[in-house]
C-alpha positions as CSV (number, residue, x, y, z in Angstrom):
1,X,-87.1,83.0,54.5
2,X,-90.4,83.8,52.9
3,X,-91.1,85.1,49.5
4,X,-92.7,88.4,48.1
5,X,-93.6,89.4,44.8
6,X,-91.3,86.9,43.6
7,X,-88.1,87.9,45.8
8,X,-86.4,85.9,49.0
9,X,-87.2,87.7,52.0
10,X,-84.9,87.2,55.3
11,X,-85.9,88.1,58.7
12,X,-82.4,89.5,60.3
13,X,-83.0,89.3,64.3
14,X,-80.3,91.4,66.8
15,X,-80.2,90.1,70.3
16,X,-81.8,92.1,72.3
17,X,-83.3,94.2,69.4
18,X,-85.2,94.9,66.7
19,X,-86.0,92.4,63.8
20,X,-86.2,93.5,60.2
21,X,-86.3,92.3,56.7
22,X,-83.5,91.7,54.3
23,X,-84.2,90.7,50.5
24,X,-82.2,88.4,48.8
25,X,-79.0,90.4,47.6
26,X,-79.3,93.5,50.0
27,X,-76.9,94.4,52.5
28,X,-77.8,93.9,55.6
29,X,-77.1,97.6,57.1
30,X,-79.0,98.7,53.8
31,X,-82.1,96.8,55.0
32,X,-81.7,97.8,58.7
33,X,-81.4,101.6,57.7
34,X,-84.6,101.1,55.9
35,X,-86.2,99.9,58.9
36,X,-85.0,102.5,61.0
37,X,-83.0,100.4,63.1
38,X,-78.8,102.0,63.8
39,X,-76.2,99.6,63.2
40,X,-72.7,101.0,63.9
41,X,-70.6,101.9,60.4
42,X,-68.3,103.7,59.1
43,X,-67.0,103.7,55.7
44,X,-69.6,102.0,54.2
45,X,-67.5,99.5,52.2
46,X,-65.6,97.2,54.3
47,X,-62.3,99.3,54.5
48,X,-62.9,99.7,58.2
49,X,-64.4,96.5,60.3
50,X,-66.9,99.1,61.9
51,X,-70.4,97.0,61.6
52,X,-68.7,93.9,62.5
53,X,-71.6,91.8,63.8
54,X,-71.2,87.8,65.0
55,X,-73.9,85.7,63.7
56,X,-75.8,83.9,66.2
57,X,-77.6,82.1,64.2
58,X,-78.3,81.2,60.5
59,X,-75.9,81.9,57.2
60,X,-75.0,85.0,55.5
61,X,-73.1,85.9,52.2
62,X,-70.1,88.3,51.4
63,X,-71.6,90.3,48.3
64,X,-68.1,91.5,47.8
65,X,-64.2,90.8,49.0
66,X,-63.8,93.2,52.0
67,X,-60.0,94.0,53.1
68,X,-61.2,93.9,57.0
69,X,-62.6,90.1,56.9
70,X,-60.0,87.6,57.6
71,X,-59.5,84.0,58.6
72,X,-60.0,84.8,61.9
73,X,-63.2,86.5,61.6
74,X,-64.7,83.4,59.8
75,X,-64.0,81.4,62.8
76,X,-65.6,83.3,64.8
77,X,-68.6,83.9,62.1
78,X,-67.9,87.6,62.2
79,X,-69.4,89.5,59.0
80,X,-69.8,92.6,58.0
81,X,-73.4,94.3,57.6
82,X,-72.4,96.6,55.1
């Protein structure tokens, strides 16, 4: 994490692809859009499990109770990028 102009900046890494930034607070398909990198979606709002990623490595937040994260998915540190 680094800072600039006074906001935490993330570096988001997918295997085998492309590395962008993420601020503190942003969505991580938000960021990666901005960037120009594709991430798979759909509904844009957690309703549909589409951008489903596994996290490798590091931590990331919910910003927001999604009805296609469960128990399960936590085990298996499944998020959603939208």
């Amino acid at each position: 994490m680094t800072e600039v102009a006074g906001t935490a900046v993330h570096r988001v890494s997918i295997v085998g692809g492309d590395t962008f930034p993420v601020h503190h607070g942003e969505r991580i398909l938000t960021a990666a859009r901005r960037a120009g990198t594709w991430l798979p979606f759909e509904c844009g709002w957690g309703g549909c499990g589409t951008c489903k990623v596994t996290v490798v490595e590091g931590e990331t937040e919910l910003l927001f109770p999604a009805p296609s994260v469960d128990p399960r998915d936590a085990r298996r540190r499944r998020v959603l990028v939208c």
